[in-house]
C-alpha positions in Angstrom: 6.5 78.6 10.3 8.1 75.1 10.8 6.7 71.9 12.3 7.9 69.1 13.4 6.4 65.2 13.4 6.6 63.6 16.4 7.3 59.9 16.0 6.4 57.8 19.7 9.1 55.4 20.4 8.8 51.9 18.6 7.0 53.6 16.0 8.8 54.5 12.3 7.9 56.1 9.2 8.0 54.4 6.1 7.1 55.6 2.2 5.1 53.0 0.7 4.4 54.1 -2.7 6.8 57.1 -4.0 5.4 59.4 -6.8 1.8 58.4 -5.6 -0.6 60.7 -4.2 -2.2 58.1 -2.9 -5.7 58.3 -0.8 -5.3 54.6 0.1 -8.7 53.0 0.8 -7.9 49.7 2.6 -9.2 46.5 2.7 -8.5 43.5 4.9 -8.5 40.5 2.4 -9.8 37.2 3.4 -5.8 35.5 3.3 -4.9 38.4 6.1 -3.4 40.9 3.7 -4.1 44.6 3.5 -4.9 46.0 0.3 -4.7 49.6 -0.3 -6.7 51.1 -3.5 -4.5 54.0 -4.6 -4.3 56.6 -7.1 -0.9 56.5 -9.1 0.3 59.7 -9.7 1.8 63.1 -7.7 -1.0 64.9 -8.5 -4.3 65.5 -7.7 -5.5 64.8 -10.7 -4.3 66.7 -12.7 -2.4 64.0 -15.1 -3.5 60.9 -16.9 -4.0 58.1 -14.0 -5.2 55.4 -12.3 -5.8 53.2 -9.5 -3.3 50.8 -8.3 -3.8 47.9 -5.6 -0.8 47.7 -3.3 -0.7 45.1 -0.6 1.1 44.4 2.7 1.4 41.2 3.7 3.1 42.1 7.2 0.6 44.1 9.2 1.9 47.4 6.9 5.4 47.6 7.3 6.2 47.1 3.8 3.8 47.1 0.6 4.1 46.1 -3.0 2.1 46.9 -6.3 -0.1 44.0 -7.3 -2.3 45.2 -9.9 -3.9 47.9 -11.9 -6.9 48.5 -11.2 -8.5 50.9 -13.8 -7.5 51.9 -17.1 -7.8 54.9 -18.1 -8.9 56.8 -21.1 -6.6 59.2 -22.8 -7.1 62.5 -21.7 -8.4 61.3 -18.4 -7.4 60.4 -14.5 -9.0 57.9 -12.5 -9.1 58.4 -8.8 -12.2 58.5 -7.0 -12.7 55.3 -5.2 -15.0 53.3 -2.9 -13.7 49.5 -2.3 -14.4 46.3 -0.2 -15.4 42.9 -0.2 -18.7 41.4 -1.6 -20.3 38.1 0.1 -18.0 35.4 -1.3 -15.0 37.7 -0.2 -14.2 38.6 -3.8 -12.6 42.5 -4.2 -14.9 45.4 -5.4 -13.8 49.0 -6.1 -15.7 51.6 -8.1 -14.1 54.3 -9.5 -14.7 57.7 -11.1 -12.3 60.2 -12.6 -12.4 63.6 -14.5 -12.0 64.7 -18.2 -8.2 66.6 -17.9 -9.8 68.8 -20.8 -11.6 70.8 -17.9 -8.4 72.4 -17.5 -8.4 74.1 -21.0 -11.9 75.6 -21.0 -15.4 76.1 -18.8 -16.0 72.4 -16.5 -18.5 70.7 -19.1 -21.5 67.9 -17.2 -19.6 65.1 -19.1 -16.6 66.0 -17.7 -17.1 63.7 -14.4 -16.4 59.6 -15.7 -19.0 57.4 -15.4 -18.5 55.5 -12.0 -16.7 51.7 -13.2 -17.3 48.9 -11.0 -14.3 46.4 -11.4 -14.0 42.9 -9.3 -11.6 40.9 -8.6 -12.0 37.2 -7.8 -8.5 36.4 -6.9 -7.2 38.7 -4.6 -6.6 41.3 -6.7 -4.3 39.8 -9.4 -6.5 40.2 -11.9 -9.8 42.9 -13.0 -12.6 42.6 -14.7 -14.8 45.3 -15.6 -18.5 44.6 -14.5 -20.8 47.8 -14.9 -20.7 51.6 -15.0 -22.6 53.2 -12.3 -24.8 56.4 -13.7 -25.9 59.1 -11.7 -29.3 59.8 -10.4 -31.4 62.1 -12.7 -30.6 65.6 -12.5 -27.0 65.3 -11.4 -23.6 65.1 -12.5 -21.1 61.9 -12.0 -21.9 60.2 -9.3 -18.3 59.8 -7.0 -17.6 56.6 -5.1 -16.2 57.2 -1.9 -15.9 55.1 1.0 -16.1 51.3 1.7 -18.3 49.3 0.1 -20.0 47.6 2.9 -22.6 44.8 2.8 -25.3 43.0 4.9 -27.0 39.8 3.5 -27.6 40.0 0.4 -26.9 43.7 -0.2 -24.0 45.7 -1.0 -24.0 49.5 -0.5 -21.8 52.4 -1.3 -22.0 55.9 -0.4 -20.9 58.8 -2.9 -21.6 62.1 -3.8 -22.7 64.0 -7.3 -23.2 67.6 -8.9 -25.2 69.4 -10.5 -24.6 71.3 -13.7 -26.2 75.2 -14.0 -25.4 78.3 -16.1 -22.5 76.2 -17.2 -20.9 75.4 -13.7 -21.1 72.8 -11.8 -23.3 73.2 -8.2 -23.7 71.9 -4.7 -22.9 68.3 -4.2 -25.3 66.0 -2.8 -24.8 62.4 -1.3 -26.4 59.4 -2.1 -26.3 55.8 -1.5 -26.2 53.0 -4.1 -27.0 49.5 -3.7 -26.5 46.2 -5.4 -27.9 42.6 -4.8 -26.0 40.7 -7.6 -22.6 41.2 -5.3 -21.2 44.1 -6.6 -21.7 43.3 -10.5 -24.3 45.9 -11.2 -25.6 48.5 -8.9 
């Protein structure tokens, strides 16, 4: 079976980030950039990694690596990631991961990283590392996903978690986090 992409006139392909695999969650940034929160390597994580921010400054005709976002443990990928802007504008992803030990043996509950909540309060030069998020009682590694969105004073992120049963990990279920201190603990 072969198919074929269709490109309309006056549109073009481009590759933005070679040897990625990508999931870009974008973010308008207050100076009228785009910033895409991406994971770094060709594989679904199945390899050490972690999250990049590339940015375009041209509507997304071309990007370019800024930062690093996470960094990762040995032995472990980072790549699950809600992001977005907090009241004063400032940058917020949170980000979970995996254990690449899971691949060697029976999935274990610790196996799912903690959820890290990293700001950035100049466009995304620079991180910090604010909070981890833990998941609700009864489940396993809560995974950002999604915008972070906010309304007043709140911030809120949606995700998703497992359980953990007879050694295997269960049905997922969704949840919603919130934070008041914008974005710094949630």
């Amino acid at each position: 079976m072969a198919y074929q992409l269709g490109i309309p006139y006056g549109a073009f392909h481009t590759v933005t980030a070679p040897e990625h695999c990508a999931w870009p969650n974008l973010t308008l940034l207050p100076n009228g950039e785009i910033g895409a929160a991406i994971h770094n390597q060709p594989s679904h994580g199945e390899v050490e990694a972690d999250v990049e921010l590339w940015v375009s400054g041209d509507g997304g005709d071309t990007w370019a690596q800024r930062s690093q976002i996470t960094q990762h443990e040995p032995g472990t990928t980072r790549m699950n990631v809600a992001a977005g802007l907090n009241q004063k504008a400032k940058l917020v992803v949170l980000c979970s991961g995996w254990n690449l030990d899971r691949f060697n043996r029976k999935t274990a509950p610790d196996d799912v990283l903690e959820a890290v909540v990293c700001i950035s309060t100049d466009d995304g030069h620079t991180w910090e590392q604010t909070s981890v998020l833990e998941p609700p009682p009864g489940t396993v590694g809560f995974t950002p996903f999604g915008d972070v969105n906010g309304s007043g004073d709140e911030l809120v992120v949606g995700g998703y978690t497992r359980g953990f049963e007879d050694g295997e990990m269960v049905a997922t279920s969704a949840h919603m986090y919130h934070s008041l201190d914008k974005g710094q603990t949630w």
